[in-house]
N, C-alpha and C positions, 0 to 999 in steps of 0.2 A: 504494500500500500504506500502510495505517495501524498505527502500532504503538500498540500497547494495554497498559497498566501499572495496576495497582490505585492506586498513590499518585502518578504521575505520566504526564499524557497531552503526548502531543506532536504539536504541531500548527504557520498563518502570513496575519498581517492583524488589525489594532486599531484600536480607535475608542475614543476615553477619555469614559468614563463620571461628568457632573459630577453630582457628590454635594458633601454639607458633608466639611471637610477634602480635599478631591480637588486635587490638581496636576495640569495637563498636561503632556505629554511633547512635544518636539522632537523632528521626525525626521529623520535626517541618514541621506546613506549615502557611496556609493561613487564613485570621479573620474570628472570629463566630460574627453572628449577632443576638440579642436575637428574634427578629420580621425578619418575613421572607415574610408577608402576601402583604406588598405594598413596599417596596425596593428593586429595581432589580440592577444586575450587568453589567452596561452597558460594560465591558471589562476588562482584565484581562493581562497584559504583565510582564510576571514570568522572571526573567531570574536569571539563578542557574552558579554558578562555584566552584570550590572549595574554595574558599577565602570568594564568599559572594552569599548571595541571596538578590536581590531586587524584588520587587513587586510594582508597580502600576494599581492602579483600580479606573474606573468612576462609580459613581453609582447614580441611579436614584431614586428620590422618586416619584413612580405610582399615587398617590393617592393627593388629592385638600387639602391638609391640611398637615400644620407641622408633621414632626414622629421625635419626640426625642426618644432615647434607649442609649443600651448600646452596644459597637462593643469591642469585645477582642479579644486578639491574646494567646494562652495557646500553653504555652513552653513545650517541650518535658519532659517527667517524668525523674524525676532521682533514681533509683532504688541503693538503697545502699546495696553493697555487698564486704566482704573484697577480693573477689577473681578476678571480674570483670573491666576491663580495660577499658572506657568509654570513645572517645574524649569529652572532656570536655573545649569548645575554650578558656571560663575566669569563675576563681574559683571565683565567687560573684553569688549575685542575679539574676544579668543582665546576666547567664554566655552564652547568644547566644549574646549581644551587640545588643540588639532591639530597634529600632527607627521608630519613625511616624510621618507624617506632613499629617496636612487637609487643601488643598489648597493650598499648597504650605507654611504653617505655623506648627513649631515644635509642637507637640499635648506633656501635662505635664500627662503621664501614671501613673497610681497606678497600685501594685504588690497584690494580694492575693497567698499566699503560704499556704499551708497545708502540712501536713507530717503526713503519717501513718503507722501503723504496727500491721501487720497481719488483715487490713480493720479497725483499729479503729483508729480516729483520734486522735493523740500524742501530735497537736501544741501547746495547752497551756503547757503540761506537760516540753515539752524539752525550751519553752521562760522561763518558771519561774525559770528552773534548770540554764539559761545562757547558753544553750547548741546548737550552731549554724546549723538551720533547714537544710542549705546544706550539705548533707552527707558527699561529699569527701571534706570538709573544714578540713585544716591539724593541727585545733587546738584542733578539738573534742576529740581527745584522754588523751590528757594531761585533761583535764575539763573534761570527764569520769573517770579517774583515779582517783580524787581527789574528787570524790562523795566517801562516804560510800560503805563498802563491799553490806552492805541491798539494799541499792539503787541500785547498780551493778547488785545484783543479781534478781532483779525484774524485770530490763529491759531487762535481759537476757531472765528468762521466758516468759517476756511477747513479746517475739522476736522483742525489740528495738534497740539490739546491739547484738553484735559476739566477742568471746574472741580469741585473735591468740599470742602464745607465740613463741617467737622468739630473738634472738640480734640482734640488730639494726647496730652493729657495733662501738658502741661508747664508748665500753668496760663495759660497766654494766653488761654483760653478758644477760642470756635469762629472757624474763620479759613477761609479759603479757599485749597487746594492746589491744585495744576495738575501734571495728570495728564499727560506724552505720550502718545499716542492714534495715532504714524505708524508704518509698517510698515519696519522694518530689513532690507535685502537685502546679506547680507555671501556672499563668495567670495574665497578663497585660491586663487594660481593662481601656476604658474612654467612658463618654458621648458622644452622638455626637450629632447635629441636622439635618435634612435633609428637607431643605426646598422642599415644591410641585414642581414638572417638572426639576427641576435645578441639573446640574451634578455636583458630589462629588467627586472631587481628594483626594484619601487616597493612601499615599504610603508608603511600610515599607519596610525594610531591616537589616540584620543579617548577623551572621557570624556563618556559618553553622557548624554540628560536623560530623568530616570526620571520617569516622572509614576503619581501612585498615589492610592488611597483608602482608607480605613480600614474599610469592609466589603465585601462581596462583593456584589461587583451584581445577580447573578441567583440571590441570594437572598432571596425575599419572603416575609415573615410565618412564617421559620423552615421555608420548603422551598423547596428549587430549583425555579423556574420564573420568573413573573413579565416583564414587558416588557425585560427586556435577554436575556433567555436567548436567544431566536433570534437575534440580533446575535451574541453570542458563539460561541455554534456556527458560524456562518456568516466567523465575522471571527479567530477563535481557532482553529477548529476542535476547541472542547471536545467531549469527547464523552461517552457516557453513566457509564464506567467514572470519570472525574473527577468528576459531576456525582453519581453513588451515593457516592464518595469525600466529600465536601462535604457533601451528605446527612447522611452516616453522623457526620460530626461533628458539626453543627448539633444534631441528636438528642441529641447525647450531651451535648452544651453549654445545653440549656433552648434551642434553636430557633435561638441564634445561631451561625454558624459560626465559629471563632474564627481567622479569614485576615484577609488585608490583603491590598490590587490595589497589583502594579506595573506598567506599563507600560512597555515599548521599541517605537521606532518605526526602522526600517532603510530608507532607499531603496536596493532592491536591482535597481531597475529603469534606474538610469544603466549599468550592464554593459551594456545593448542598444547602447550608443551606438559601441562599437568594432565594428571590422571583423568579424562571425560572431559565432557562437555563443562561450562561455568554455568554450574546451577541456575541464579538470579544473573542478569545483566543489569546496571541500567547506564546508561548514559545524559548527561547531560550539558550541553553547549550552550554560553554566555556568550552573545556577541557584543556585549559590551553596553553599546550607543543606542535605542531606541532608532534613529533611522539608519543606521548600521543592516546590510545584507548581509544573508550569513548561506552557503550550499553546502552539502552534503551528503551521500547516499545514506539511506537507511529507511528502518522499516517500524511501522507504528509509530512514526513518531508525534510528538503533541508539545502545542507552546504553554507555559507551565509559568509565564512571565510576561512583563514589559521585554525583557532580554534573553529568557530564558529559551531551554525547547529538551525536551526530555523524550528517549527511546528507553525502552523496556524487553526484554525476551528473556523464558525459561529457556533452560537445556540452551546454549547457544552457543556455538561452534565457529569463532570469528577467522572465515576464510581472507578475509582481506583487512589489507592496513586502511585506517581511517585516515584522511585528508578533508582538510575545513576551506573553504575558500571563504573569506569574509571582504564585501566589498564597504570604503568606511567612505564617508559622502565629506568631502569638502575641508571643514577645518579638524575633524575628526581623525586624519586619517595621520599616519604615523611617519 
């Protein structure tokens, strides 16, 4: 079932559209469990905004005997490239702000990071150089610089860096910068115990990465259509009553729409990794803003708000990642 609204359609699944000014978005979602064989997920209540994502989940242990393991939460990869504009919420470790409590109790998470380039792992190579594993950290250049021409030039070949000459503006004139160019594979992860029969409060929350662009993609030459509209119908599930919506403003605006693109990106597809189906579902998305649009795919779902919009399902078996597209109107928009 589709619900259908004049100023806001609700729909799930995103692909971020590079335009000038455009950010990518991060997609993060929900914990991996290493044993899947006797812990089930007695339910799941996601709720997503652009500010934050919270997550609470019951979970059951099936089975007449203690199951210790390991439950982790693996952060969205960060792809170093000097061209690439990434929201990125905080340049650290932590850079989504992830937190956990089990039972209502702070859980003390350990971080494994990795970094690689071109598939081979670089981590010892760049800790022993002092050279900080988060790519877009704004001190890696000067500490690249000050390695050896040799050393520069190995990492280059061996595609660990990128050399971009340019003036910075600070009157040295044009110099040559050194980009990291390796992929960051971070994961937060802790013990946990799950006693027999007894339910598991785990809950986490973050501070999502928005990625956005300053017009509306599948608006060409001042009417909806043009090369990205199929994508978004198919990835959004915008549909006709959003896209008259859009329309109808564009018109009114001399051809332009007056929106702005945000994107969120959800892996809602690690819930498969537990034992069954996730008992209870529910979800529910804040867009924010009152004239704030918001797409999505999904099913049942109902406005529960000024901003709100809440989906429900038993037994529910999430084959796909969730993607929000929220379009924000005017001074709203980020």
């Amino acid at each position: 079932m589709r619900l259908q609204m004049t100023a806001v359609v609700l729909c799930l699944t995103c692909g971020a559209t590079l335009a000038n000014d455009t950010t990518a978005e991060l997609g993060a979602g929900g914990l991996i469990f290493t044993r899947s064989d006797t812990i089930e997920m007695a339910s799941e209540d996601l709720f997503i905004s652009r500010e934050q994502v919270r997550v609470a989940y019951q979970f059951v242990n099936t089975s007449d005997a203690d199951v210790e393991s390991i439950v982790a939460f693996p952060m969205p990869d960060i792809a170093g490239s000097p061209y690439a504009d990434i929201a990125i919420p905080q340049n650290e470790d932590n850079f989504l702000g992830f937190t956990v409590t089990v039972n209502g109790q702070a859980v003390e998470t350990k971080l494994d990071q990795r970094a690689f380039a071109g598939g081979i792992d670089v981590t010892d190579e760049l800790r022993t150089n002092g050279i900080p594993l988060f790519p877009a950290d704004q001190a890696s250049d000067a500490l690249i610089a000050a390695k050896s021409p040799e050393q520069r030039q190995d990492w280059i070949v061996r595609g660990m860096i990128a050399v971009e000459t340019y003036d910075n503006g600070d009157g040295s004139g044009l110099r040559d910068h050194f980009a990291p160019v390796w992929d960051l594979k971070s994961t937060y992860w802790w013990r946990m115990n799950f006693p027999p029969g007894e339910k598991m409060d785990v809950r986490h929350s973050y501070t999502p990465s928005v990625g956005g662009t300053v017009a509306v993609a599948f608006v060409d030459n001042g009417k909806v259509g043009g090369p990205m509209l199929e994508s978004y119908r198919q990835k959004y599930c915008v549909d006709r009553d959003l896209e008259k919506t859009i329309q109808k403003a564009a018109d009114a605006n001399d051809g332009d729409a007056p929106y702005s693109e945000n994107w969120l990106s959800y892996i809602l597809t690690t819930g498969g990794n537990w034992r069954g189906e996730i008992g209870k579902f529910k979800l529910t998305i804040d867009k924010g803003e009152p004239d704030t649009l918001v797409s999505f795919c999904g099913s049942n779902v109902r406005k529960t708000g000024p901003t709100t919009f809440e989906m429900t399902a038993d037994n529910f078996y999430p084959e796909k990642d969730l993607h929000v597209l929220f379009l924000l109107k005017g001074s709203d928009a980020q």
